[in-house]
C-alpha positions in Angstrom: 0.0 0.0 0.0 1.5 3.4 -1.1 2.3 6.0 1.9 -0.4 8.4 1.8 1.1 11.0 4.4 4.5 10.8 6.3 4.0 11.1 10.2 6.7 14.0 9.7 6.6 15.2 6.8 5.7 19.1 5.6 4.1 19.4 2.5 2.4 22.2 1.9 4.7 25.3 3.6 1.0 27.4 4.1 -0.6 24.4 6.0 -0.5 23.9 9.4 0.9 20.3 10.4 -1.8 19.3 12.3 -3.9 19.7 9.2 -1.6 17.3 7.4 -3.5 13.8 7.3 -1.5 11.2 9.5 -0.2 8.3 7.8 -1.3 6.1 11.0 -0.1 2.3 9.6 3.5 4.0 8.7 3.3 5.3 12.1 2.8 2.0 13.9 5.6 0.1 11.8 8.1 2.8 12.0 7.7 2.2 16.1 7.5 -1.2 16.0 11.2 -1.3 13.7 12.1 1.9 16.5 11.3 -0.6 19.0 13.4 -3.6 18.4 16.4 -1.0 17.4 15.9 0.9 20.8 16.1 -2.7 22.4 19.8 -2.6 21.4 20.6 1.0 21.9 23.7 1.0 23.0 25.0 -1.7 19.9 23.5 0.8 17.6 25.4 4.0 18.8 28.7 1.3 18.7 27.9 0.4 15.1 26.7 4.1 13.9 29.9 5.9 15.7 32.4 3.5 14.5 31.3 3.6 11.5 30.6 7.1 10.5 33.8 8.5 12.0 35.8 5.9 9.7 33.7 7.6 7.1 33.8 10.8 8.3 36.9 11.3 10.8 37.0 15.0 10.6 33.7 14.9 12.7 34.7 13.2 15.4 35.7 16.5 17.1 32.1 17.3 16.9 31.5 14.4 19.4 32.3 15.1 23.0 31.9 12.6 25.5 32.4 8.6 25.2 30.4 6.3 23.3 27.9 5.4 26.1 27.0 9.1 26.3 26.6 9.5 22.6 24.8 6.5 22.7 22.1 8.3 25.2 22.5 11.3 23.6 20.9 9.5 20.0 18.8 7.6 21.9 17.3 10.6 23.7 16.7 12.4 20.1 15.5 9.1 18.3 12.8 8.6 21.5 11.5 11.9 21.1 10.9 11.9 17.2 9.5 8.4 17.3 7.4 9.3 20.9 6.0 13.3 18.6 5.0 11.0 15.4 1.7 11.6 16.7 1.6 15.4 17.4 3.1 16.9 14.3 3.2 20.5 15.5 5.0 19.3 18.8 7.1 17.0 16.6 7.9 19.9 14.7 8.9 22.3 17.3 11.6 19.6 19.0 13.2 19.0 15.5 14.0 22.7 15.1 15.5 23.2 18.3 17.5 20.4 17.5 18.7 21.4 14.0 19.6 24.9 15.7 21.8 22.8 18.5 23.8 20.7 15.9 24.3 23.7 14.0 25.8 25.2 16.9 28.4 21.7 17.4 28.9 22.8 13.7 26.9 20.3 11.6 26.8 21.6 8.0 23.5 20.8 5.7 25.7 18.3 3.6 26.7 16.1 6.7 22.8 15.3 7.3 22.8 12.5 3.9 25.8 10.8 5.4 24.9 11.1 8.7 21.5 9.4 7.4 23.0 6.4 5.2 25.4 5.3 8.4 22.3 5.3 10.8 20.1 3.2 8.3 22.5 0.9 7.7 23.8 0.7 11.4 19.9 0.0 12.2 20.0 -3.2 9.6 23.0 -4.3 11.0 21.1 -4.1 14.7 17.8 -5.8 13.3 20.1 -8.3 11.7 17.8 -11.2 9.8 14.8 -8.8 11.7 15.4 -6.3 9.1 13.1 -5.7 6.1 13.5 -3.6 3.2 10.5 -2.1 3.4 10.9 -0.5 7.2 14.4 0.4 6.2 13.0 2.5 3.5 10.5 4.0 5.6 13.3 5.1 8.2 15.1 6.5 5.3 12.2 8.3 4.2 11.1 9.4 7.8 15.1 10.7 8.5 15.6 12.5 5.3 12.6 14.6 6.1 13.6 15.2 9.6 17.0 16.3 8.1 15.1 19.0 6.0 13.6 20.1 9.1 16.8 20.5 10.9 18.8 22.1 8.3 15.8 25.2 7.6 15.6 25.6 11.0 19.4 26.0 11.8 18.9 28.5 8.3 16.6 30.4 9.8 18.3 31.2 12.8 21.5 32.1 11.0 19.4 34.5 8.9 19.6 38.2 9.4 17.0 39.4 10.8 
C-alpha cells in the first residue's frame, strides 16, 4: 500500500501540520522497527559511531563525551521523534530546536545525507535477519525529512533578521 502521508513530513509550507493527514499504519511500523532498534541502543550507537567516523573522521571532534553518552544522547533524540509521530506540530517544534543545536556543534547541511545512510544501515545491522527492506526505507524516508527540518531551522536562525 503506497504511503499516503508521512508522520513528519511538511508538504504544503502554508498548512499547518496538524492539518496534514496522518499516515497512522506507517506510524505504527516505524515504532515497531524503532522498538526492536531501541532494544539494542547502545550496539547501535557502537555500530553508527564507528562507523561514521571511519567515514567521516573530521567529525569526530564534533563528538564530546564517550560512546555510552553518545549513545544516550541518539537515543534521547530518536525517542522523542519516534514518541512526537503523533503530534506533528509538537514534533515539529523539537526538530528545530535540535537542528539549531547541531548547527551550533557545527553540523553543516551536507553532513545530514551521510549522517543518514550510516544510521540506516547501522539500524540493519542491529535488526540483523529482523530487518526488512520495506521499514528500512521507511526510516530513510522518515530521517531524510527530519533532516530538511533540521537544516531550515538552523537556516533560519542564521538569517539576518
Amino acid at each position: 500500500m503506497p504511503v499516503r502521508r508521512h508522520p513528519v513530513a511538511v508538504s504544503k509550507p502554508d498548512a499547518p501540520l496538524n492539518m496534514l493527514p496522518l499516515d497512522v499504519d506507517l506510524v505504527v511500523r516505524l515504532k515497531k522497527t524503532y522498538a526492536q532498534v531501541r532494544a539494542c541502543d547502545l550496539q547501535l550507537a557502537e555500530v553508527f559511531y564507528s562507523r561514521l567516523f571511519a567515514a567521516q573522521p573530521e567529525l569526530r571532534p564534533m563528538f564530546r563525551g564517550d560512546i555510552a553518552a553518545q549513545a544516550r544522547k541518539l537515543t534521547a533524540a530518536l525517542d522523542a521523534v519516534v514518541h512526537n509521530f503523533e503530534r506533528p506540530v509538537e514534533n515539529a517544534a523539537m526538530v528545530a530546536e535540535l537542528g539549531v543545536r547541531h548547527a551550533g556543534y557545527g553540523v553543516k547541511p551536507e553532513h545530514y545525507e551521510t549522517v543518514i545512510d550510516i544510521l540506516v544501515e547501522s539500524m540493519r545491522v542491529v535488526l540483523g535477519p529482523s530487518s526488512d527492506a520495506r521499514s528500512i526505507d521507511e526510516w530513510r524516508m522518515a530521517l531524510q525529512l527530519i533532516a530538511k527540518q533540521m537544516i531550515a531551522a538552523a537556516g533560519q536562525a542564521r538569517a539576518p533578521r
